[in-house]
BASEDREN-397868 format. One record per atom (N, C-alpha, C): residue number from 0; atom name; x, y, z. Coordinates in nm, 2 decimals. Atoms other than C-alpha are relative to their C-alpha. Example, Ala and Ser with C-alpha at 12.3 -4.5 7.8 and 13.67 -1.06 7.14 Angstrom:
2
<rec><num>0</num><atomo>N</atomo><east>0.09</east><north>-0.12</north><up>0.00</up></rec>
<rec><num>0</num><atomo>CA</atomo><east>1.23</east><north>-0.45</north><up>0.78</up></rec>
<rec><num>0</num><atomo>C</atomo><east>0.09</east><north>0.12</north><up>0.00</up></rec>
<rec><num>1</num><atomo>N</atomo><east>-0.09</east><north>-0.11</north><up>0.00</up></rec>
<rec><num>1</num><atomo>CA</atomo><east>1.37</east><north>-0.11</north><up>0.71</up></rec>
<rec><num>1</num><atomo>C</atomo><east>-0.08</east><north>0.11</north><up>0.08</up></rec>
This chain:
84
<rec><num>0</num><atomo>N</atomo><east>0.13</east><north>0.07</north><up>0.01</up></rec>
<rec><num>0</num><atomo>CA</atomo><east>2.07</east><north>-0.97</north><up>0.04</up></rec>
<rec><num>0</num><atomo>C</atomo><east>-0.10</east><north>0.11</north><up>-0.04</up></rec>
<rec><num>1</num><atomo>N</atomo><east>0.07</east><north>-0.09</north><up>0.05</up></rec>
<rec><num>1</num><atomo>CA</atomo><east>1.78</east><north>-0.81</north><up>-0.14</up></rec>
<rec><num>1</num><atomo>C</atomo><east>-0.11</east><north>0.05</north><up>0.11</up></rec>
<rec><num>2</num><atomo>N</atomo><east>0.07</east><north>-0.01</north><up>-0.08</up></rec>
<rec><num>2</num><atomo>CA</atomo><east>1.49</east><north>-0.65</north><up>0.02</up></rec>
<rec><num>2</num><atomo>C</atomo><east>-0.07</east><north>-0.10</north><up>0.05</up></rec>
<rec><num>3</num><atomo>N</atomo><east>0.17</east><north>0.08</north><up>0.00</up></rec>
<rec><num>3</num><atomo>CA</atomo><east>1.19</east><north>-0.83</north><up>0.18</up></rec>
<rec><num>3</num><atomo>C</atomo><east>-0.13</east><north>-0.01</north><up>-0.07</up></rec>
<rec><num>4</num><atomo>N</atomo><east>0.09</east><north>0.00</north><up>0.02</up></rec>
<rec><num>4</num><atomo>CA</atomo><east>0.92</east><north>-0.90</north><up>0.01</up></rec>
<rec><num>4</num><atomo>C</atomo><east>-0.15</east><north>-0.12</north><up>0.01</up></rec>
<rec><num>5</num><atomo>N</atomo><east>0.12</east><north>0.09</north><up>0.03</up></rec>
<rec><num>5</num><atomo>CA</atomo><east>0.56</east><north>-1.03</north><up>-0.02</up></rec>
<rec><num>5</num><atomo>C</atomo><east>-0.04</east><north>-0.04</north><up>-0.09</up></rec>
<rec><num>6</num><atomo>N</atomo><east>0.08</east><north>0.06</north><up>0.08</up></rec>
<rec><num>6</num><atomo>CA</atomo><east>0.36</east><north>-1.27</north><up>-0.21</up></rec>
<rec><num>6</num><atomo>C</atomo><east>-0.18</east><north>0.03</north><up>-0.01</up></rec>
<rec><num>7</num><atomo>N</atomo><east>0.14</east><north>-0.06</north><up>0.04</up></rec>
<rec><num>7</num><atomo>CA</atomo><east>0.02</east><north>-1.15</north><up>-0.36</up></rec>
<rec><num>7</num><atomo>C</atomo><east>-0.05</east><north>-0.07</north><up>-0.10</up></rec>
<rec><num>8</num><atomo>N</atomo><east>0.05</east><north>0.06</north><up>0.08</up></rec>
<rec><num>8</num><atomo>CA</atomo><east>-0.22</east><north>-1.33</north><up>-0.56</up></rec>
<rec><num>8</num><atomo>C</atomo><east>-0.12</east><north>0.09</north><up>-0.07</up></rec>
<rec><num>9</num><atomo>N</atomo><east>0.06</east><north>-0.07</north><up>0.09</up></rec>
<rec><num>9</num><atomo>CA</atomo><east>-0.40</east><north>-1.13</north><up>-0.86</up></rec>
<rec><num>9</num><atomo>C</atomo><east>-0.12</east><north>-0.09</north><up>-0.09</up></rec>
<rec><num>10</num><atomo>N</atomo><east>0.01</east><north>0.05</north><up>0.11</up></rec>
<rec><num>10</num><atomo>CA</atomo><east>-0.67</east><north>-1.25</north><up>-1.07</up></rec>
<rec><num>10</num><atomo>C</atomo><east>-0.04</east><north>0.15</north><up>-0.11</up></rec>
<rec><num>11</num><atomo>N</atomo><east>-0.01</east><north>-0.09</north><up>0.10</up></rec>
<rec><num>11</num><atomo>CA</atomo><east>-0.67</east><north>-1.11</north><up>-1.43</up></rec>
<rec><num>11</num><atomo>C</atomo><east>-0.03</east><north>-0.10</north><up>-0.10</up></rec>
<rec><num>12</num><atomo>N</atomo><east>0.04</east><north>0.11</north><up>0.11</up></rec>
<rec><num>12</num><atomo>CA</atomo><east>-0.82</east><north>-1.21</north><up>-1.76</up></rec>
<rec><num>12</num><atomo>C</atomo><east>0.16</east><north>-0.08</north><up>-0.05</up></rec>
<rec><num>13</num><atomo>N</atomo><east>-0.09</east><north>0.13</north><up>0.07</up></rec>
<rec><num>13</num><atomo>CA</atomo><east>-0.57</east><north>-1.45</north><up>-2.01</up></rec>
<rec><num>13</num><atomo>C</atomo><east>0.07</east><north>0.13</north><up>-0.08</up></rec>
<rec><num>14</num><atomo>N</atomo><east>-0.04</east><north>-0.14</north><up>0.07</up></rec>
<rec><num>14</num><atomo>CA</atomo><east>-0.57</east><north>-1.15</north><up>-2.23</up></rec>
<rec><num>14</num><atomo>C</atomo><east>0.10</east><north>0.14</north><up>0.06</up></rec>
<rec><num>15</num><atomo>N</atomo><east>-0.09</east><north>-0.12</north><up>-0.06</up></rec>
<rec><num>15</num><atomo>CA</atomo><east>-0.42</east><north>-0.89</north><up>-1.98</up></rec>
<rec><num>15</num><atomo>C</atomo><east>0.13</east><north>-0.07</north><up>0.05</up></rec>
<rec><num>16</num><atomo>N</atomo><east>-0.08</east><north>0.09</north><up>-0.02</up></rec>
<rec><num>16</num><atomo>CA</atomo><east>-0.19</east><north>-1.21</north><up>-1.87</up></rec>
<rec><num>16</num><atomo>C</atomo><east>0.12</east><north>0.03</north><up>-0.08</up></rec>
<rec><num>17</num><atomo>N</atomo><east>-0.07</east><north>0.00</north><up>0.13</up></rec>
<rec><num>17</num><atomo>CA</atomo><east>-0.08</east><north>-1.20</north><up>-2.21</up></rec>
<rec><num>17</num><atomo>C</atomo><east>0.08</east><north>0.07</north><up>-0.04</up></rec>
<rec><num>18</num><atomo>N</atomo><east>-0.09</east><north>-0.16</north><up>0.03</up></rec>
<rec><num>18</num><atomo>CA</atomo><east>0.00</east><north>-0.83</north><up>-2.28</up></rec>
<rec><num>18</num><atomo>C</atomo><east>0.11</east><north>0.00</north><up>0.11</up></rec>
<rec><num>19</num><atomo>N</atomo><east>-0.08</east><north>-0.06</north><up>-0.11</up></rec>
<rec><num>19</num><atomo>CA</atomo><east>0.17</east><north>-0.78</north><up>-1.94</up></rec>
<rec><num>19</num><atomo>C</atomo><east>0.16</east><north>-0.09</north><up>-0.03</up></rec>
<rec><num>20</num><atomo>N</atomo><east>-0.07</east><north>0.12</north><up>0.02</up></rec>
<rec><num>20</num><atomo>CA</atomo><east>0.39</east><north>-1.14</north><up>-2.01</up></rec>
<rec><num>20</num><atomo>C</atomo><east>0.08</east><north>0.14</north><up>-0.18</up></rec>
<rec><num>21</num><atomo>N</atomo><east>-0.02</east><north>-0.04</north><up>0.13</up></rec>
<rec><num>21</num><atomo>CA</atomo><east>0.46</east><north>-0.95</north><up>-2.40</up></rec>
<rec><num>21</num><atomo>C</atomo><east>0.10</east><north>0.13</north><up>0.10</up></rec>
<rec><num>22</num><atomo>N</atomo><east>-0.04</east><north>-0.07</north><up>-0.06</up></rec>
<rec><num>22</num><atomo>CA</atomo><east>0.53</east><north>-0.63</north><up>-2.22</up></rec>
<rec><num>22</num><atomo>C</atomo><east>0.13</east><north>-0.02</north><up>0.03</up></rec>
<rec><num>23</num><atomo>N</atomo><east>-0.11</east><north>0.03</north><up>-0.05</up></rec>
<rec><num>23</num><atomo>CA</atomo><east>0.78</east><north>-0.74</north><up>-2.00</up></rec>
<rec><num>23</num><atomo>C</atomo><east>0.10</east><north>-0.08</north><up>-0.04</up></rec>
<rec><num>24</num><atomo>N</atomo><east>-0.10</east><north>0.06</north><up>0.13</up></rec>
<rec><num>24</num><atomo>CA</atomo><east>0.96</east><north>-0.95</north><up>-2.25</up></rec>
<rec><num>24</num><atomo>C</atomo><east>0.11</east><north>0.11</north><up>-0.05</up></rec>
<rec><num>25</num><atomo>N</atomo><east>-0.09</east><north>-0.08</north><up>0.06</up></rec>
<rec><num>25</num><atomo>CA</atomo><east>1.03</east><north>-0.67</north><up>-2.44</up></rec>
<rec><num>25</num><atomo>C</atomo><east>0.05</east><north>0.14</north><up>0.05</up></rec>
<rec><num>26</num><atomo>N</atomo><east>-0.05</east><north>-0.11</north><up>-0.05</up></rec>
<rec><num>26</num><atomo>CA</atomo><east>1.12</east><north>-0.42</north><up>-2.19</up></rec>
<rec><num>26</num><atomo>C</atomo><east>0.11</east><north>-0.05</north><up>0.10</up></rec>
<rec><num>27</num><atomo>N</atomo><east>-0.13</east><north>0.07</north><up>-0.07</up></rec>
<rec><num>27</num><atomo>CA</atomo><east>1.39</east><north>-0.71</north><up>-2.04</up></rec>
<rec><num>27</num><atomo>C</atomo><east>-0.05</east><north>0.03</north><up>0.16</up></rec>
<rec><num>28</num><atomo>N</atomo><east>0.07</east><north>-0.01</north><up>-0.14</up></rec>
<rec><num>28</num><atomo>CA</atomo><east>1.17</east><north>-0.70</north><up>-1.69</up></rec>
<rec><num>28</num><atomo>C</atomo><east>-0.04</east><north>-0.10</north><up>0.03</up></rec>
<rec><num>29</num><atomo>N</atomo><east>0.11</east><north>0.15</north><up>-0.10</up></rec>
<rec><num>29</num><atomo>CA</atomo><east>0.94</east><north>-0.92</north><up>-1.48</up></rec>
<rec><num>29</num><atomo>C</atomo><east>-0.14</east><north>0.05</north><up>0.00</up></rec>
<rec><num>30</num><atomo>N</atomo><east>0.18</east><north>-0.04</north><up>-0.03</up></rec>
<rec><num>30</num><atomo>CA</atomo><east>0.55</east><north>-0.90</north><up>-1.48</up></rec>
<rec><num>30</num><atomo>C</atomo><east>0.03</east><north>0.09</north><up>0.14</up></rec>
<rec><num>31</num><atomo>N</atomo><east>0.00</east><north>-0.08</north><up>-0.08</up></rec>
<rec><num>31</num><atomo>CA</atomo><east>0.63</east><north>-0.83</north><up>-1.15</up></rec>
<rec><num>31</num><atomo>C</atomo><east>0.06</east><north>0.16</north><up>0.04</up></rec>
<rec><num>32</num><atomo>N</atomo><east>-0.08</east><north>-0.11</north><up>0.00</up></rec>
<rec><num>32</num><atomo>CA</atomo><east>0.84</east><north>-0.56</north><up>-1.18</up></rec>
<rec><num>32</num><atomo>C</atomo><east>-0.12</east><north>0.08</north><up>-0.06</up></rec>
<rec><num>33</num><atomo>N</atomo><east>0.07</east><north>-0.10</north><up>0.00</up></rec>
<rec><num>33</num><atomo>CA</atomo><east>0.60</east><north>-0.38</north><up>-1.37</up></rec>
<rec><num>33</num><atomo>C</atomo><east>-0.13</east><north>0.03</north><up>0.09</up></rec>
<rec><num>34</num><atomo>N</atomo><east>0.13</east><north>-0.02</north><up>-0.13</up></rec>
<rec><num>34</num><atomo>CA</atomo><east>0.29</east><north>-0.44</north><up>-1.15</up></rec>
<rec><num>34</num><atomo>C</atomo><east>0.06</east><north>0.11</north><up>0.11</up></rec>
<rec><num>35</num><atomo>N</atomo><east>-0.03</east><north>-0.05</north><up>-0.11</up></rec>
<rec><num>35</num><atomo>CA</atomo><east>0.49</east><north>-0.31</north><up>-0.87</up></rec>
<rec><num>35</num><atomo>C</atomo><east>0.04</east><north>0.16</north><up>0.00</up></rec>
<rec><num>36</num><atomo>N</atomo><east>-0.03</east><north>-0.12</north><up>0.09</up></rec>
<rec><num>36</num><atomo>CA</atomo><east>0.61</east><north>0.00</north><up>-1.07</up></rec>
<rec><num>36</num><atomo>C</atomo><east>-0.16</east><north>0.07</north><up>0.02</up></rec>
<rec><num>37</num><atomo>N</atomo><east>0.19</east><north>-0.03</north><up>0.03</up></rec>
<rec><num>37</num><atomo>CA</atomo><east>0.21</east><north>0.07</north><up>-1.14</up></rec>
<rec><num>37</num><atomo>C</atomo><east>-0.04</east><north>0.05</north><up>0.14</up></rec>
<rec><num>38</num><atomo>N</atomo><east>0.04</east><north>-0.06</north><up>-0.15</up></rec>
<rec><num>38</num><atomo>CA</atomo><east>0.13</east><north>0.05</north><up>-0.77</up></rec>
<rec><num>38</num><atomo>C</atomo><east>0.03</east><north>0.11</north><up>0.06</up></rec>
<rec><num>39</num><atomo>N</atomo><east>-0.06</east><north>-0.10</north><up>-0.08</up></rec>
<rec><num>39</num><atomo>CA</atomo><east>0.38</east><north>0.25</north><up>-0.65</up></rec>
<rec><num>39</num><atomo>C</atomo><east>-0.02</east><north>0.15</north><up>-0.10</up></rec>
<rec><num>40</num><atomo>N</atomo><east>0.00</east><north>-0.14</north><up>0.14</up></rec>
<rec><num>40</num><atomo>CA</atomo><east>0.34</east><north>0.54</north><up>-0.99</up></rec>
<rec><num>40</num><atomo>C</atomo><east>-0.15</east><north>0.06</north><up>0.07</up></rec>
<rec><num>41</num><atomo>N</atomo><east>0.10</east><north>0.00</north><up>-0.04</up></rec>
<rec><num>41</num><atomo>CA</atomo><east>-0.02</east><north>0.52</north><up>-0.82</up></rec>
<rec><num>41</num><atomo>C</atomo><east>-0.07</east><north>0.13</north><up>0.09</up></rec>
<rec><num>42</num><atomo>N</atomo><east>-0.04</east><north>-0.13</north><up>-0.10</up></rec>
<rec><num>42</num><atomo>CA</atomo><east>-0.12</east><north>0.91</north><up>-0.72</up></rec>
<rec><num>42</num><atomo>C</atomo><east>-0.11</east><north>-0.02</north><up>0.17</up></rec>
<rec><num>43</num><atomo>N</atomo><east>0.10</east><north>0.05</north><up>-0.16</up></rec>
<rec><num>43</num><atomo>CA</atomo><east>-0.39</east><north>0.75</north><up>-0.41</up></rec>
<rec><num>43</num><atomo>C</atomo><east>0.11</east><north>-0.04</north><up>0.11</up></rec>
<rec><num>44</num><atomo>N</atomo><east>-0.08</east><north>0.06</north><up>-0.12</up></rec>
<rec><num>44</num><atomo>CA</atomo><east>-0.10</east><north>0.63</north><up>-0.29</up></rec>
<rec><num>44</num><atomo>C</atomo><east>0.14</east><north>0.05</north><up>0.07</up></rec>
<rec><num>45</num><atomo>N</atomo><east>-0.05</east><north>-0.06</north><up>-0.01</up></rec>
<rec><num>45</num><atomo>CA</atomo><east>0.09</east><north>0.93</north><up>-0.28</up></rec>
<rec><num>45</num><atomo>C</atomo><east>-0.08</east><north>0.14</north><up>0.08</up></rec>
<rec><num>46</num><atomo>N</atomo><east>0.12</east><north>-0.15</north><up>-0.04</up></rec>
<rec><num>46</num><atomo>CA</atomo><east>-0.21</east><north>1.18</north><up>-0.20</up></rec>
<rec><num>46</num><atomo>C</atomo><east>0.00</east><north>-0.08</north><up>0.17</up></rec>
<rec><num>47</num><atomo>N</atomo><east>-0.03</east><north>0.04</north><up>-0.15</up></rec>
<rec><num>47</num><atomo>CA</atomo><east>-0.23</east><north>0.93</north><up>0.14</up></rec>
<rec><num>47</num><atomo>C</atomo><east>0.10</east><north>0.02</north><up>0.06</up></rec>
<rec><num>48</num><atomo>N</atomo><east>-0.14</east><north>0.01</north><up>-0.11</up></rec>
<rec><num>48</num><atomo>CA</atomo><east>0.09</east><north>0.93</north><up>0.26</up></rec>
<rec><num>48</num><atomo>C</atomo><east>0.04</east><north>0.15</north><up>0.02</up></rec>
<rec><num>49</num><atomo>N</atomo><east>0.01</east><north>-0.18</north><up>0.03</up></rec>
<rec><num>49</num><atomo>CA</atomo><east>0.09</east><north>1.33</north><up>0.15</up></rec>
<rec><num>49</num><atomo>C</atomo><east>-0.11</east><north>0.07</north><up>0.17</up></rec>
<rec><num>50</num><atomo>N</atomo><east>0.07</east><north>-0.02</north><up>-0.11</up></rec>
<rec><num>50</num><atomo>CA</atomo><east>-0.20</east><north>1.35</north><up>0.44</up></rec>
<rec><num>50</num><atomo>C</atomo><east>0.07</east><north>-0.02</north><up>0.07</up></rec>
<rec><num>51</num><atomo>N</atomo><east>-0.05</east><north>0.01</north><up>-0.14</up></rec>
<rec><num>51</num><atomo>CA</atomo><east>-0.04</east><north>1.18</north><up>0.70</up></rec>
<rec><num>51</num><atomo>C</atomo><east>0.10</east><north>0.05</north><up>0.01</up></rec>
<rec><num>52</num><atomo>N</atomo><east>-0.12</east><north>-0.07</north><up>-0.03</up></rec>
<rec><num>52</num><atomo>CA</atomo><east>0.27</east><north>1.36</north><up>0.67</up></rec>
<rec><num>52</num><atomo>C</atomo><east>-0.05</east><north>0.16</north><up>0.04</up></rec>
<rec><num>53</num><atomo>N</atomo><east>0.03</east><north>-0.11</north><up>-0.05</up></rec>
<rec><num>53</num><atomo>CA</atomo><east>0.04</east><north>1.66</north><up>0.70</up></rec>
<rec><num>53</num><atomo>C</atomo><east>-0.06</east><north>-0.02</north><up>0.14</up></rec>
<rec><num>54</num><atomo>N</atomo><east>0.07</east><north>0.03</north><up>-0.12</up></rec>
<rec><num>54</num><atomo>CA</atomo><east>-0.12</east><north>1.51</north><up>1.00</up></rec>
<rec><num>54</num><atomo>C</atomo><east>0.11</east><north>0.00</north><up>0.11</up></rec>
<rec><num>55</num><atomo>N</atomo><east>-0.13</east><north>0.05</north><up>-0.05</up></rec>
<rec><num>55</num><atomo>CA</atomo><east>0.20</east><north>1.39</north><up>1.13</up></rec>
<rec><num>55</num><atomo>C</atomo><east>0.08</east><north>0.18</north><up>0.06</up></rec>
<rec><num>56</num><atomo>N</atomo><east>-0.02</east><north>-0.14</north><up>-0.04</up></rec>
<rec><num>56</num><atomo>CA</atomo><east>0.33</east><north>1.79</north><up>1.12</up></rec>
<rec><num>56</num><atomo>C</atomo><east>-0.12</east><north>0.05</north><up>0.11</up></rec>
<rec><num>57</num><atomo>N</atomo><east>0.12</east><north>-0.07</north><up>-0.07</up></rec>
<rec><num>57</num><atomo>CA</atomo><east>0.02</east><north>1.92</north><up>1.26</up></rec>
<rec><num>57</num><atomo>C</atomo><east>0.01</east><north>-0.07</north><up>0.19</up></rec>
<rec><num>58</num><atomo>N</atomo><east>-0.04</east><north>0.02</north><up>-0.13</up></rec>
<rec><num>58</num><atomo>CA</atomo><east>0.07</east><north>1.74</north><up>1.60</up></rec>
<rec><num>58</num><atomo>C</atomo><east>-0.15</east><north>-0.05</north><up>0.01</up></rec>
<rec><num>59</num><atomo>N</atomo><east>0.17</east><north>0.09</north><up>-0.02</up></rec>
<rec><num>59</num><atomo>CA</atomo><east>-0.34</east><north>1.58</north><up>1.52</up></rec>
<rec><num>59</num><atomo>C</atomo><east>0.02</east><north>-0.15</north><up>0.09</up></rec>
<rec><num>60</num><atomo>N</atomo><east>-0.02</east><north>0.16</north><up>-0.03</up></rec>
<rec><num>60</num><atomo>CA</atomo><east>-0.20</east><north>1.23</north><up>1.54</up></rec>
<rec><num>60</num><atomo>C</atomo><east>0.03</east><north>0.01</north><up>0.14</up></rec>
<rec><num>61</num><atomo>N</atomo><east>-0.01</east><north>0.01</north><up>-0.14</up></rec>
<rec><num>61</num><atomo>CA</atomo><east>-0.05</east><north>1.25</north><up>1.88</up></rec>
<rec><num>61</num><atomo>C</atomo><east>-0.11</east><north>0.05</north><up>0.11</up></rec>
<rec><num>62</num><atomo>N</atomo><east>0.14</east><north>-0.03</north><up>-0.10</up></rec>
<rec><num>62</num><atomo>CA</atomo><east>-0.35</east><north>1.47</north><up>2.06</up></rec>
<rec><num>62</num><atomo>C</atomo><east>-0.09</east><north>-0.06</north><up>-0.03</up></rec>
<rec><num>63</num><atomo>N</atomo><east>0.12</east><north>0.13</north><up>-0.02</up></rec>
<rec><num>63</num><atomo>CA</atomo><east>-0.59</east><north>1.22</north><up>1.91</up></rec>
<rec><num>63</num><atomo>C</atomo><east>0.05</east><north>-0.10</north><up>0.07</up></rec>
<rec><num>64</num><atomo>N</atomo><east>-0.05</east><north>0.12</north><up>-0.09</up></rec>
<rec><num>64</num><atomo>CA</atomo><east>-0.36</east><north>0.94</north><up>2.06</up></rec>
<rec><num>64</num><atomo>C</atomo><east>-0.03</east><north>0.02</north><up>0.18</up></rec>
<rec><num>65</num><atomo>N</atomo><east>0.01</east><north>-0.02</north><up>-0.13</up></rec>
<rec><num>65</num><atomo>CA</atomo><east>-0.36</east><north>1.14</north><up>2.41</up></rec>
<rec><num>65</num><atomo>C</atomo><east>-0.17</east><north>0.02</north><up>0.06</up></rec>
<rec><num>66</num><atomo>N</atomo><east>0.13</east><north>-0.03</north><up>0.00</up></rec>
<rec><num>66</num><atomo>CA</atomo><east>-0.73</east><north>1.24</north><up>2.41</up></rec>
<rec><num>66</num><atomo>C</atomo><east>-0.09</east><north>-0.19</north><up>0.01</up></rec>
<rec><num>67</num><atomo>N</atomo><east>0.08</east><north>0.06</north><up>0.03</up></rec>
<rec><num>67</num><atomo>CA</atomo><east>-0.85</east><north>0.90</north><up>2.28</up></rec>
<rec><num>67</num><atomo>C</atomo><east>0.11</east><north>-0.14</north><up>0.05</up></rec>
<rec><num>68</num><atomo>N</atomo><east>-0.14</east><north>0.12</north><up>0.01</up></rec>
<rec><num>68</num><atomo>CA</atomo><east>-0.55</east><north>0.63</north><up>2.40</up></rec>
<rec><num>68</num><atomo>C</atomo><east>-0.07</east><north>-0.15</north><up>-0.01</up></rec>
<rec><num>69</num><atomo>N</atomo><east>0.09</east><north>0.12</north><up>-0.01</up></rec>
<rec><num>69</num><atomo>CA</atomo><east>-0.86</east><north>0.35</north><up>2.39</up></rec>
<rec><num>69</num><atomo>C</atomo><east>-0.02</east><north>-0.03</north><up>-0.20</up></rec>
<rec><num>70</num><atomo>N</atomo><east>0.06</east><north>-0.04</north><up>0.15</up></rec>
<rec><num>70</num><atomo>CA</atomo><east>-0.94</east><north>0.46</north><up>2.02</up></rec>
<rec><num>70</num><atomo>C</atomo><east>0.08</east><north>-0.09</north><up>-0.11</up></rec>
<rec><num>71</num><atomo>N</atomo><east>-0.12</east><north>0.03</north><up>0.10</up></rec>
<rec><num>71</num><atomo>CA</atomo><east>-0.60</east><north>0.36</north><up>1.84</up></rec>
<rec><num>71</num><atomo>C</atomo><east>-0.02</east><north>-0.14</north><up>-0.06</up></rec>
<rec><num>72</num><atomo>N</atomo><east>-0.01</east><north>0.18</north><up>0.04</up></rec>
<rec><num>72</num><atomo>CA</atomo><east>-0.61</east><north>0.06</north><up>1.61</up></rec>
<rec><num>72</num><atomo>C</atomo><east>0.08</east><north>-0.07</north><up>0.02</up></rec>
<rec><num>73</num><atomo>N</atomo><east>-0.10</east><north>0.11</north><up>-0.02</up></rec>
<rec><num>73</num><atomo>CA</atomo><east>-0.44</east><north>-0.27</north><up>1.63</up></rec>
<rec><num>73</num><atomo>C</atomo><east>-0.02</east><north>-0.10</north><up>-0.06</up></rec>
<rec><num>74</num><atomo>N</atomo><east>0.03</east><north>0.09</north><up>0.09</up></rec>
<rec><num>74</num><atomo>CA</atomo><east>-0.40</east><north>-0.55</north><up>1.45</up></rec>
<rec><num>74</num><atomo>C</atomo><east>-0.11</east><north>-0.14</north><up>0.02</up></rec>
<rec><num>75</num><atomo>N</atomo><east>0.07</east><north>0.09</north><up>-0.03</up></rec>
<rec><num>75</num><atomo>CA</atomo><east>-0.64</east><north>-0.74</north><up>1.62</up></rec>
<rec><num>75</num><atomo>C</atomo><east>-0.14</east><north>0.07</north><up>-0.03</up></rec>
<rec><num>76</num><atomo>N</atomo><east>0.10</east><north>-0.05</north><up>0.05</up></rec>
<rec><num>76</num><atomo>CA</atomo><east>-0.91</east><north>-0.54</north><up>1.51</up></rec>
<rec><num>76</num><atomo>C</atomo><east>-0.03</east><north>0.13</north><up>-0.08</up></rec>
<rec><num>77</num><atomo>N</atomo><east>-0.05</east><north>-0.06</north><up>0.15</up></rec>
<rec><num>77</num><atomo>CA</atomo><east>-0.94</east><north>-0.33</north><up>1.17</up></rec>
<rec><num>77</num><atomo>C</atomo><east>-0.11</east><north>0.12</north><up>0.02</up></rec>
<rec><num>78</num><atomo>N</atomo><east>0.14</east><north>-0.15</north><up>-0.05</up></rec>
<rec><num>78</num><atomo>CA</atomo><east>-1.24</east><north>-0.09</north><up>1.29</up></rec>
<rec><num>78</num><atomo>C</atomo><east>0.01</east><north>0.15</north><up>0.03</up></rec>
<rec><num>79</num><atomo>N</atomo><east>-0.06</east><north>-0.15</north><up>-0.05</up></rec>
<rec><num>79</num><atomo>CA</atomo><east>-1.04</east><north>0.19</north><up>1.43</up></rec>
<rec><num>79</num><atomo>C</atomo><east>-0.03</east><north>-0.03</north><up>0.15</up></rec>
<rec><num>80</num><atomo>N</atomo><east>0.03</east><north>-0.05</north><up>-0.14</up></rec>
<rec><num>80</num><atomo>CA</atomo><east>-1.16</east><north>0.12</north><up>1.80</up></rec>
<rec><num>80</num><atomo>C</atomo><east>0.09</east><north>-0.17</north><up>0.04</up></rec>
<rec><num>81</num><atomo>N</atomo><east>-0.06</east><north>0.11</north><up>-0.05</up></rec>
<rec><num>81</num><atomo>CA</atomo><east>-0.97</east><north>-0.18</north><up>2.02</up></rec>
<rec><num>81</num><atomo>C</atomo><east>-0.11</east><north>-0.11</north><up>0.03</up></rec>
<rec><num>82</num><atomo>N</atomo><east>0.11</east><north>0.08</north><up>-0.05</up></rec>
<rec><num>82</num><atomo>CA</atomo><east>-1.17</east><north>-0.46</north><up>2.10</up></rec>
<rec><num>82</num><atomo>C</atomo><east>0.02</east><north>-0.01</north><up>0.16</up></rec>
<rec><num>83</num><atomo>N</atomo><east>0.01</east><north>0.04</north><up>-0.11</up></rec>
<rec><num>83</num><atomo>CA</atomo><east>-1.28</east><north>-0.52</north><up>2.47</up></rec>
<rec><num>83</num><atomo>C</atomo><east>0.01</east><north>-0.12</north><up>0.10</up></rec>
């Protein structure tokens, strides 16, 4: 069975519709295939994960966790601090 994935909704003009649809035609792909290609080729989204792996070495992330164990996000609130 293939990976997991998610559904995401894009708007885009008709025109970039068009190309991307052309595109993928002729490179025997999927729109999505390339979008997801793009994302991931994306150097922001290499330069981040590049930090936290330097954070991650550095032993930051856990002494901010011990220092701060109130601080840590969660998915109930997107702020950085927990809600009360």
């Amino acid at each position: 069975m293939g990976e997991k994935t998610e559904k995401i909704t894009i708007r885009i003009s008709p025109e970039t519709a068009e190309r991307l649809k052309l595109r993928a035609e002729a490179e025997k792909t999927t729109v999505t295939a390339l979008l997801t290609e793009a994302a991931e080729r994306d150097p922001r989204l290499e330069l981040a994960a590049a930090r936290f792996r330097e954070l991650k070495k550095s032993g930051l992330i856990e002494e901010f966790a011990a220092a701060f164990p109130n601080e840590e996000p969660d998915a109930s609130d997107r702020s950085g601090t927990r809600a009360a």
